[in-house]
C-alpha positions as CSV (number, residue, x, y, z in Angstrom):
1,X,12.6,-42.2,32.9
2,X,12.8,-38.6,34.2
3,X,15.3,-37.7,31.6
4,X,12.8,-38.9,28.7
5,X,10.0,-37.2,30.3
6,X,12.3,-34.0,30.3
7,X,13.2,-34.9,26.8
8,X,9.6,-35.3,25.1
9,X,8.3,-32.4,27.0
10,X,11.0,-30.2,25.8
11,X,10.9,-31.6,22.2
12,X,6.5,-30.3,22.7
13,X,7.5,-27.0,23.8
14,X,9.7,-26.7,20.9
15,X,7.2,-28.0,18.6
16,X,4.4,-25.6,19.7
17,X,6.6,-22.7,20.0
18,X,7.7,-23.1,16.3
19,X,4.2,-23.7,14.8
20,X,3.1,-20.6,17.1
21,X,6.2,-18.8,15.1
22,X,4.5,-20.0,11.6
23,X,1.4,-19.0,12.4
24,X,2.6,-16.0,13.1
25,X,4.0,-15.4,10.0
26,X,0.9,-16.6,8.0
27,X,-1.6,-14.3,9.5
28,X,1.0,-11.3,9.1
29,X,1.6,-12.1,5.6
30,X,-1.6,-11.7,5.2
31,X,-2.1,-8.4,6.7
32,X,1.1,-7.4,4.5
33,X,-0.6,-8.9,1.6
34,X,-3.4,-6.6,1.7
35,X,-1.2,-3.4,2.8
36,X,0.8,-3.9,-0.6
37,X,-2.5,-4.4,-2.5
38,X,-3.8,-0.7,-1.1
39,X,-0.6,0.4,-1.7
40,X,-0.5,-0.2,-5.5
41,X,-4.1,0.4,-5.7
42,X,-3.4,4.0,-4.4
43,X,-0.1,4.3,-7.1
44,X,-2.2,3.2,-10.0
45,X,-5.1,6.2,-9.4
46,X,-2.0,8.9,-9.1
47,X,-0.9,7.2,-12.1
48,X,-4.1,7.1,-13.9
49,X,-5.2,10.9,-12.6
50,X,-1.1,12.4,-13.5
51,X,-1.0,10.8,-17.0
52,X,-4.6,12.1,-17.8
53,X,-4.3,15.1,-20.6
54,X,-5.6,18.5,-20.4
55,X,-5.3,19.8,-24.0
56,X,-5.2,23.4,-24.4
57,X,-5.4,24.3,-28.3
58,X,-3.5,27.8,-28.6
59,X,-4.3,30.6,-31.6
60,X,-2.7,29.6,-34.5
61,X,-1.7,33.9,-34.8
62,X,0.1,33.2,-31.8
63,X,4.1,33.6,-31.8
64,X,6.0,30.3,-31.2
65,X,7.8,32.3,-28.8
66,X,4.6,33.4,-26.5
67,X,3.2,29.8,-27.0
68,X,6.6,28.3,-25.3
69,X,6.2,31.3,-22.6
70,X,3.2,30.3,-21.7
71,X,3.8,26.4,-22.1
72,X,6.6,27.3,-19.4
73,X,4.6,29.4,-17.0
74,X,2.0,26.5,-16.6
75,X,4.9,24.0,-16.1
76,X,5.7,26.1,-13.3
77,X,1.9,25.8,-11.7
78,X,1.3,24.2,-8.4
79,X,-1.2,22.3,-9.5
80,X,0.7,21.4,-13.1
81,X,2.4,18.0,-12.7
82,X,4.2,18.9,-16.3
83,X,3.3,20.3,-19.5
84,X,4.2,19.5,-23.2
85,X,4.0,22.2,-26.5
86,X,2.6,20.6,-29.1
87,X,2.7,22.3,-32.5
88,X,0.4,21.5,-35.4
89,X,3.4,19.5,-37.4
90,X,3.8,17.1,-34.5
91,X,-0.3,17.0,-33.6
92,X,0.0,15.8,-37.1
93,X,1.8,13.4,-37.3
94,X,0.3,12.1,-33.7
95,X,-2.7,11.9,-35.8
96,X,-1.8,10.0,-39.0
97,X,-0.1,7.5,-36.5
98,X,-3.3,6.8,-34.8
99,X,-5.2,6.5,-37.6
100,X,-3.0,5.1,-39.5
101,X,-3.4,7.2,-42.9
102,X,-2.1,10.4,-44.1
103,X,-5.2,12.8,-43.9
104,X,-3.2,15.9,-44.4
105,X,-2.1,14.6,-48.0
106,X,-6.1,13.6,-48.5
107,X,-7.5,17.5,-47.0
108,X,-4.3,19.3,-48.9
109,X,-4.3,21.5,-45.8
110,X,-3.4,20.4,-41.5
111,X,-6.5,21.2,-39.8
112,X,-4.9,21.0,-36.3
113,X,-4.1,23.8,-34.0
114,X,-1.0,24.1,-32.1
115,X,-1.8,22.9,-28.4
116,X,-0.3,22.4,-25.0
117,X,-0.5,19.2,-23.0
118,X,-1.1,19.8,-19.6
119,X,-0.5,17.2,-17.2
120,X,-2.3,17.6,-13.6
121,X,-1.0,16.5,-10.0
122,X,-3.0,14.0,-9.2
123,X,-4.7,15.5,-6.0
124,X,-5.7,18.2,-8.5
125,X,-7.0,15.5,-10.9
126,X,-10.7,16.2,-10.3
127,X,-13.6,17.9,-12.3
128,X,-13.9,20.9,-9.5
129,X,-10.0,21.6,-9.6
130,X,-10.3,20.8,-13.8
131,X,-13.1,23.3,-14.1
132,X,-11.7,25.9,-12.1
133,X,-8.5,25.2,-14.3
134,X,-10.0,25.3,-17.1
135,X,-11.7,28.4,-16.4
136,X,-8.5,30.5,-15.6
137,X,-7.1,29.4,-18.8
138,X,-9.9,30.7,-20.7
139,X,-9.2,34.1,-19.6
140,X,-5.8,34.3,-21.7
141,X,-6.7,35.8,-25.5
142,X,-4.2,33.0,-26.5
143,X,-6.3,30.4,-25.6
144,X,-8.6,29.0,-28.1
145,X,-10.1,26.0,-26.2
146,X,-9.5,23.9,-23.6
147,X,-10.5,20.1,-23.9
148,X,-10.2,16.8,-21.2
149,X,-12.3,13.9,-20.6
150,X,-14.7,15.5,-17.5
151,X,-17.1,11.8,-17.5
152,X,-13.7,9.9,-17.0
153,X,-12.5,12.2,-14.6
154,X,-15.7,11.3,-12.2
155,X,-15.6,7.8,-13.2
156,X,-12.3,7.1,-12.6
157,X,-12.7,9.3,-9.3
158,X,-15.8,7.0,-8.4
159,X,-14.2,3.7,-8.8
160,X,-10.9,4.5,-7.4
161,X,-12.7,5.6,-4.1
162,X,-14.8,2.6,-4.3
163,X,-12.1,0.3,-4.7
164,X,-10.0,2.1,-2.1
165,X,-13.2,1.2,0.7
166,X,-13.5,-1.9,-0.3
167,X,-9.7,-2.7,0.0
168,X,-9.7,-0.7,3.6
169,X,-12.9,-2.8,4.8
170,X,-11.3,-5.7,4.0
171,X,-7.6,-4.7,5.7
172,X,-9.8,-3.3,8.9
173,X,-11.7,-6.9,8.8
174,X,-8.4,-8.8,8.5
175,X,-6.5,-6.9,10.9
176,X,-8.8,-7.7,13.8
177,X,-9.3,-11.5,12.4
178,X,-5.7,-11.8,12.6
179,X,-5.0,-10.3,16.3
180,X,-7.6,-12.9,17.4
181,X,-5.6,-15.7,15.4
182,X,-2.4,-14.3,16.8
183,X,-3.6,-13.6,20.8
184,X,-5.4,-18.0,20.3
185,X,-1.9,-19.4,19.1
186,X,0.0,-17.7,21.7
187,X,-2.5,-18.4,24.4
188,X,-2.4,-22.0,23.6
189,X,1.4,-21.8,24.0
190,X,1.3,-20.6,27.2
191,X,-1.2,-22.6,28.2
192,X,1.5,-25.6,28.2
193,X,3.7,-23.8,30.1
194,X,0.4,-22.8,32.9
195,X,2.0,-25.4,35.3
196,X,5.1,-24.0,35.3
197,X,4.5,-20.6,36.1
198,X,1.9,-21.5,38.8
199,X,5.1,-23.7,40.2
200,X,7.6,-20.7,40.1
201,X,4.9,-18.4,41.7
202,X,4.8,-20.8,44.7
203,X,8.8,-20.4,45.3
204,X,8.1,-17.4,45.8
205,X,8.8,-15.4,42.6
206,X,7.5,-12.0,41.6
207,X,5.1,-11.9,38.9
208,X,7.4,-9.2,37.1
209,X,10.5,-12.0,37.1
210,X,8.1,-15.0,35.8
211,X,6.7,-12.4,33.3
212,X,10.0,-11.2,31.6
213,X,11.2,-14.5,30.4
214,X,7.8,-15.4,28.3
215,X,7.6,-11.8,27.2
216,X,11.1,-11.8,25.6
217,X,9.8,-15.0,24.2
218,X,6.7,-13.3,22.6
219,X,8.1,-10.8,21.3
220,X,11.4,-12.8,19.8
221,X,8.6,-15.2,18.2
222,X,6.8,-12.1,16.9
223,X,10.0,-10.5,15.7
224,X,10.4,-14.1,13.8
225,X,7.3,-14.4,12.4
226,X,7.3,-11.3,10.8
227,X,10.8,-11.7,9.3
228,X,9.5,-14.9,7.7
229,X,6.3,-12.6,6.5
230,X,8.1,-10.0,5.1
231,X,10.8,-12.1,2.9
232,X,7.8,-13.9,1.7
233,X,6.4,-10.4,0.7
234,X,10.0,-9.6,-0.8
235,X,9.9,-12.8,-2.5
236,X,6.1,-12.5,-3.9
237,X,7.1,-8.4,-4.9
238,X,10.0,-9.9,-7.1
239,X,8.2,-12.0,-8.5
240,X,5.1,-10.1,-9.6
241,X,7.7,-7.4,-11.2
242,X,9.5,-10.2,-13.2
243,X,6.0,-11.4,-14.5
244,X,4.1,-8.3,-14.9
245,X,7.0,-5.3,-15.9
246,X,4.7,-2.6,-16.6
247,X,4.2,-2.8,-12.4
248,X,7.3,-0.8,-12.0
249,X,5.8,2.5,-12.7
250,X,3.5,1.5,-9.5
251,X,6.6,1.0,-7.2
252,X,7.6,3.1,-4.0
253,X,10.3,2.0,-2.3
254,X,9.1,4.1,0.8
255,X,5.8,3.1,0.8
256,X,7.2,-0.4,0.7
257,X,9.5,-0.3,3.4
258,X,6.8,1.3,5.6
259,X,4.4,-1.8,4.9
260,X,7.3,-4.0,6.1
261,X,8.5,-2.0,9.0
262,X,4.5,-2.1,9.6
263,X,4.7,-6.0,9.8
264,X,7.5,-6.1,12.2
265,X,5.9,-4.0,14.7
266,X,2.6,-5.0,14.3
267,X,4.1,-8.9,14.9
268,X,6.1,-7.8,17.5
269,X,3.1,-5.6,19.5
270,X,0.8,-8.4,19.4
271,X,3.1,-11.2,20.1
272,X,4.0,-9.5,23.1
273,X,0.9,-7.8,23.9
274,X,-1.0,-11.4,23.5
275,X,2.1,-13.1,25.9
276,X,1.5,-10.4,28.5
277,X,-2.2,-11.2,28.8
278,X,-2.0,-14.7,28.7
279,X,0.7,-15.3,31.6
280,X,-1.1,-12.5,33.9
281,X,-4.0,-14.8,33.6
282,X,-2.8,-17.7,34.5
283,X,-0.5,-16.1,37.4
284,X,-4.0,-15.2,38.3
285,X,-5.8,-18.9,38.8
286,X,-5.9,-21.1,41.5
287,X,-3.9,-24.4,41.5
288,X,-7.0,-26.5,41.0
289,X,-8.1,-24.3,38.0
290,X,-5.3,-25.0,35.9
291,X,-6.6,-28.8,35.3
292,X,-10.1,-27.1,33.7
């Protein structure tokens, strides 16, 4: 009879320690979830802002020479992510591609100056750092105009940092929903185990030795947990790429891994951090208040 009480209690323990595992997981794939979403949120406006043209039409009296000088000196700007020479034969043909007709046959003369496409870093992609850009250019007798898009600039700007909020309200939100979720499962777990550490205290042991045994347990089943979050994360990354292959220009392997390592630790902290409170409480009540 003792043996099958001993059995279908352990059999419980094991079953509440696992679903405490799984959820767990659950919650931090959900933090992760979010984490990745910012994450490629953020690498779509640098992608947006660095592929965003600055066209600077040159003098058509210019040397081809001088042109590619200069085309090189602003490729070696700090605030130049790259820059491209364009000559009036190529902005030509760019042209008749787009629109799909010859117009240089129809005018009997190409229209076009010969320009350089400048390329911004994207912390420089912003009308103050454009203008003041723009302006400096302007000095050189070389340069005939300088053109770029300055109400898409602050738009883009505008609903980049907008989403950005949203996204971190939401992760900020989350993040505190889910250390409640996480410290309510493990407390629950412990909470069938209340009886036993009241019985160990009256033997006579230290609080430090009953403790270390359910903290090594917390923090193993946070250390699980977020293993089972992150390949789940792996999994759901994969598969997003394999669906949607223009996503690759938004991947950072660094970024990524620090989202991960992230999950672990966060699972981990709050495993453990959760156990420690949990036991110390109940080391804590008197005999009679662990039947309340």
């Amino acid at each position: 009879m003792e043996e099958f009480e001993a059995s279908t209690a352990a059999k419980k323990t094991k079953t509440i320690y696992i679903s405490t595992v799984f959820g767990i997981a659950m919650v931090l794939l959900m933090v992760g979830m979010l984490g990745l979403i910012l994450v490629h949120a953020n690498n779509l406006s640098r992608y947006i802002k660095e592929n965003m043209v600055v066209n600077v039409f040159v003098d058509e009296g210019a040397r081809e020479t001088e042109v590619v000088q200069f085309q090189q000196k602003l490729a070696n700007d700090p605030h130049v992510k790259r820059s491209q020479y364009v000559p009036k034969e190529q902005a030509a043909r760019n042209l008749q591609k787009d629109l799909g007709e010859d117009f240089v046959k129809f005018l009997g003369v190409n229209p076009l100056s010969p320009s350089i496409d400048v390329y911004m870093k994207a912390d420089y992609a912003n009308n103050n750092d454009l203008t003041r850009f723009a302006n400096e250019l302007r000095k050189n007798p070389m340069v005939k105009e300088v053109k770029y898009q300055q109400s898409l600039v602050d738009q883009m700007n505008q609903n980049m940092t907008s989403i950005t909020l949203v996204i971190l309200s939401f992760t900020a939100i989350f993040l505190v929903v889910s250390i409640a979720l996480i410290n309510n499962t493990i407390r629950l777990a412990i909470y069938s185990q209340r009886f036993l550490i009241k019985s160990m205290q009256l033997v006579g042991a230290t609080k430090g030795f009953i403790r270390k045994p359910f903290l090594l347990y917390g923090i193993w089943h946070g250390l699980l947990g977020a293993l089972i979050a992150t390949i789940i994360l792996v999994g759901t990354l994969y598969l997003a790429y394999q669906q949607v292959p223009d996503l690759v220009v938004l991947q950072n392997y660094v970024e990524f891994g620090i989202i991960f390592a992230g999950v672990v630790l966060l699972g981990i902290f709050i495993s453990g951090f959760s156990t420690f409170l949990a036991v110390n409480r109940f080391l804590r009540l008197k005999i009679y208040q662990l039947y309340r």
